[in-house]
C-alpha atoms as one frame of an Amber mdcrd trajectory, in Angstrom:
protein
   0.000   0.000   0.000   2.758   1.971   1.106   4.946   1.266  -2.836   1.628
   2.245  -4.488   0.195   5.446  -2.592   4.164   6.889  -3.587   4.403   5.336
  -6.840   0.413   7.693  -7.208   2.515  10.225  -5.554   5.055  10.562  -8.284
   3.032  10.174 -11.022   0.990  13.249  -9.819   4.348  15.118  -9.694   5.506
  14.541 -12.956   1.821  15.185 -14.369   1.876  18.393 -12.765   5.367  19.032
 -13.345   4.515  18.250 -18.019   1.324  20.566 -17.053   3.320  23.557 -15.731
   5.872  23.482 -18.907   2.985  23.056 -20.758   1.250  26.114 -19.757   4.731
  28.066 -19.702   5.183  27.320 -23.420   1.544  28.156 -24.189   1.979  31.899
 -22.143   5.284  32.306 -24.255   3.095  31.184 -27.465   0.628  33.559 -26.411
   2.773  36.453 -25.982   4.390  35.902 -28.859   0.753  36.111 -31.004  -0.178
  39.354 -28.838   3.014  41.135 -30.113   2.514  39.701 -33.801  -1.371  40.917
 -33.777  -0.295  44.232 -31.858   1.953  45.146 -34.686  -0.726  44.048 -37.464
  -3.574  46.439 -35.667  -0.669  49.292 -35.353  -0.082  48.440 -39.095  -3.717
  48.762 -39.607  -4.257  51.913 -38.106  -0.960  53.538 -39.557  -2.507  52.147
 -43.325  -6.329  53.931 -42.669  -4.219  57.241 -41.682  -1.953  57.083 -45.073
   1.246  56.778 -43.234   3.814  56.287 -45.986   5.142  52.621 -45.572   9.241
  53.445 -45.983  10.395  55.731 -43.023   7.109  54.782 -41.569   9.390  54.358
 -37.794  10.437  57.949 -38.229   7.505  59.447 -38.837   6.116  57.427 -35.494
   8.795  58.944 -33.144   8.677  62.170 -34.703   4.501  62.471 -33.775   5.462
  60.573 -30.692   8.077  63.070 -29.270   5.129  66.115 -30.383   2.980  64.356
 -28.118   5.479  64.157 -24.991   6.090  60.618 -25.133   9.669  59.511 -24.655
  10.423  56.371 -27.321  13.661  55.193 -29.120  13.352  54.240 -32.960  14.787
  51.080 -31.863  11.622  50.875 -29.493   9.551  51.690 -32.428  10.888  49.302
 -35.105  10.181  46.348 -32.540   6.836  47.609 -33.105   6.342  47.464 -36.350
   7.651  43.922 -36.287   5.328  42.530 -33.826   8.878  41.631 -31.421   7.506
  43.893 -28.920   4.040  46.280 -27.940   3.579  49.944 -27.250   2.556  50.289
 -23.622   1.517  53.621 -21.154   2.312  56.993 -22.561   3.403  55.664 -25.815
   0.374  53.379 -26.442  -1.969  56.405 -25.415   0.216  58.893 -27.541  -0.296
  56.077 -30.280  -4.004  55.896 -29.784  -4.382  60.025 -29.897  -2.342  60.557
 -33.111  -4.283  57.556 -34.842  -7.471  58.345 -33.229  -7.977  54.808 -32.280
  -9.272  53.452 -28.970  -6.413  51.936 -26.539  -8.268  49.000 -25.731  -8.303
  48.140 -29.487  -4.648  48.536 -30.167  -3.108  46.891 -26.879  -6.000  44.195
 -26.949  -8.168  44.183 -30.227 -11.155  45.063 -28.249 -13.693  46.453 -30.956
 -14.646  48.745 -31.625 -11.189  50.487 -33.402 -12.206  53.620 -33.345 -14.451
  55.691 -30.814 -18.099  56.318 -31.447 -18.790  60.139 -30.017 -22.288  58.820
 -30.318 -22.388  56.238 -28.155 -20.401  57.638 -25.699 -23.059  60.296 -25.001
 -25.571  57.288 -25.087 -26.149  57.645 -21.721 -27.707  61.473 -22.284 -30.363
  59.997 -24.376 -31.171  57.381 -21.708 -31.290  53.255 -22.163 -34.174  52.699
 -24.444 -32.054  54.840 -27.206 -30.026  52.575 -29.618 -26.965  55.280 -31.505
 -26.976  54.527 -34.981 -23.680  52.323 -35.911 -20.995  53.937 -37.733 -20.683
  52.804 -41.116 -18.031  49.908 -42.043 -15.824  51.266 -44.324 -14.442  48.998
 -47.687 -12.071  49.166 -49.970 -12.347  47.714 -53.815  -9.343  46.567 -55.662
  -9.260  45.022 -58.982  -8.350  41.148 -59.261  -5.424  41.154 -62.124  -3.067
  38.586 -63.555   0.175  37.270 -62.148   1.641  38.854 -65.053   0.403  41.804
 -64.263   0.891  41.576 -60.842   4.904  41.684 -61.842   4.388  45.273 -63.712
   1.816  46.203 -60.974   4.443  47.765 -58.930   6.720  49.053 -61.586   4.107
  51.467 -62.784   0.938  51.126 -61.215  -0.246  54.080 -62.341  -0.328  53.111
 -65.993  -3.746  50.615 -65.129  -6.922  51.429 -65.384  -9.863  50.204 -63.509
 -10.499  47.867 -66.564  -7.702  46.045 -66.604  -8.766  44.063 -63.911 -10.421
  40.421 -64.316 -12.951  41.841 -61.739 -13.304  43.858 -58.274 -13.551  42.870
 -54.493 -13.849  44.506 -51.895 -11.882  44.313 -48.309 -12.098  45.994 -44.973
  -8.291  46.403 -45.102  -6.789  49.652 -46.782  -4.244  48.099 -49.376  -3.434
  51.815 -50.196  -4.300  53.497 -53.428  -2.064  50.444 -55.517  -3.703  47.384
 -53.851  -4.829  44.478 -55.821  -6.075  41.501 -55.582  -4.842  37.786 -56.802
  -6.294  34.337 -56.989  -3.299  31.499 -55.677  -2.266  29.148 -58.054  -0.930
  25.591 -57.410  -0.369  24.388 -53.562   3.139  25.652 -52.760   1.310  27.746
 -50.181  -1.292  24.751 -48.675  -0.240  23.926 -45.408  -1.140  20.482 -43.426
  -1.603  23.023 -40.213  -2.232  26.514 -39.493  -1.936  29.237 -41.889  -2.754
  28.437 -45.073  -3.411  29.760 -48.568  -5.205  27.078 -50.768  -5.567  27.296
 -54.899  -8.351  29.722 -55.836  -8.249  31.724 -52.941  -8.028  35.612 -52.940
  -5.372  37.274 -51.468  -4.876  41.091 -50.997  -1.576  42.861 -51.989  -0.327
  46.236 -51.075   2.861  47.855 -52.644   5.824  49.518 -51.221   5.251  47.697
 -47.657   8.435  47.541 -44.967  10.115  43.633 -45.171   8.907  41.950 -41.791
   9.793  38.184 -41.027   7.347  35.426 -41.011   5.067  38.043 -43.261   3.694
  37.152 -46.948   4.718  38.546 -49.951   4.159  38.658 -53.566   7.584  39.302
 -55.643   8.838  38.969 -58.862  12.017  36.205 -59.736  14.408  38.100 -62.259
  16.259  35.236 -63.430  12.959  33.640 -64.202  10.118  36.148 -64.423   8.199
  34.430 -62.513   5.894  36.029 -59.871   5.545  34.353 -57.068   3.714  34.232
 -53.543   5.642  32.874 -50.399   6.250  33.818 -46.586   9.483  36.116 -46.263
  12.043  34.815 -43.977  14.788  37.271 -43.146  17.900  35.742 -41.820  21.259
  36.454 -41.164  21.340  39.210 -43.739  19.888  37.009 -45.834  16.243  36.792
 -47.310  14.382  33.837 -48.189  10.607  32.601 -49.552   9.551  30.143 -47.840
   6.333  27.996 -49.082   4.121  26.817 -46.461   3.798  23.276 -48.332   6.734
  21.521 -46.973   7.018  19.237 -50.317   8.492  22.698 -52.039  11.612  23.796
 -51.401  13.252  27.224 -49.599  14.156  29.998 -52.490  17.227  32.684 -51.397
  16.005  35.979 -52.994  19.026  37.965 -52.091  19.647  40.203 -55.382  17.490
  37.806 -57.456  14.367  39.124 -56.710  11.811  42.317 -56.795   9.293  42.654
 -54.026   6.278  43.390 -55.300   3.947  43.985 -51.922   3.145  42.219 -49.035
  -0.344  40.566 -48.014  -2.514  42.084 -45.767  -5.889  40.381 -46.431  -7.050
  36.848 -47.902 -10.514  35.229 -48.148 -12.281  32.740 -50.617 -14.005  34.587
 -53.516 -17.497  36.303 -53.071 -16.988  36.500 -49.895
């Protein structure tokens, strides 16, 4: 009795001992997301107020510093990459220059922005329902992958009709954006993130290189125009498909980035 009430005894220690480094890794996982989808809702926010995407850390600390905050571009740059999140003065200082609510950027509480209307709801008493504010869309043409591989050498020689057709997305791809429909399975993954043949995905030119982001860019020694996650390394810049059957491309000097992805969705949708 004595063997098997200390054999129980151990067992309970080493489950509670897997449980504890399991919920350890899982807080570090965690964090890790809240940084990523900090930086894509500070992205967001710095897209909807036209915030030009190169020297987009500069212009940050420069309305920063107006606003009395004290932050590094250092600081700032972590940011932007989702390796760290704005917090106190600098998240509020944020949240005033963007107009955005604070409990939307730290968190992703929604609403984004705040409705003067339903903050004085209480004025008009409880049986008054404030009229929503409208949700704003963008439309962007769906064009070629050949296209997409001029797109952002001269965007400004297409016209509205020279795309297959229009949808429309809630995220501001900038006055360039368009859309594309993924070929082949390079980018199907057996877990997670995935991007399957057929489906949509949104591009927006002239966006900063972050690692583990998506991006559409052009191979010079082949032409081809391509759609893989960036990997940034060393000094050294890969595509990475998500299909593990495909193989790892070095783009170092080889390649033209044509925009990154900032929305994706099935068709009609």
């Amino acid at each position: 009795m004595v063997g098997t009430s200390y054999q129980l005894a151990v067992d309970i220690k080493h489950q509670l001992t897997l449980a504890q480094g399991a919920w350890q890794y899982q807080s570090m996982v965690d964090r890790e997301r809240s940084k990523e989808e900090f930086a894509d809702r500070l992205n967001l926010a710095l897209d909807e107020a036209e915030v030009r995407a190169h020297g987009r850390g500069v212009d940050i600390r420069t309305e920063l510093i107006k606003r009395g905050a004290k932050v590094t571009t250092q600081a700032v740059s972590k940011w932007l990459k989702g390796e760290s999140a704005a917090t106190g003065q600098n998240l509020l200082a944020l949240c005033s220059w963007l107009n955005v609510r604070p409990e939307w950027l730290e968190y992703g509480i929604k609403p984004m922005r705040h409705d003067s209307i339903g903050e004085r709801r209480g004025a008009y008493g409880s049986n008054v329902e404030p009229a929503g504010q409208p949700y704003r869309t963008y439309s962007y043409p769906v064009i070629s992958w050949v296209q997409a591989g001029e797109w952002a050498e001269a965007p400004d020689n297409f016209q509205p009709g020279d795309g297959e057709s229009w949808e429309e997305s809630s995220v501001n791809a900038g006055p360039h954006g368009f859309w594309l429909k993924v070929r082949g399975d390079s980018m199907t993954s057996p877990n997670g993130i995935t991007f399957p043949d057929g489906m949509l995905i949104l591009v927006r030119p002239e966006m900063d290189l972050i690692s583990g982001k998506f991006y559409v860019g052009k191979l010079l020694d082949t032409g081809e125009t391509t759609f893989k996650q960036l990997i940034l390394d060393s000094g050294r810049k890969y595509f990475r498909p998500l299909n593990p059957t495909y193989r790892t491309i070095e783009i170092n000097g080889n390649c033209t980035i044509v925009g990154r992805v900032v929305d994706a969705r099935w068709p009609g949708l």
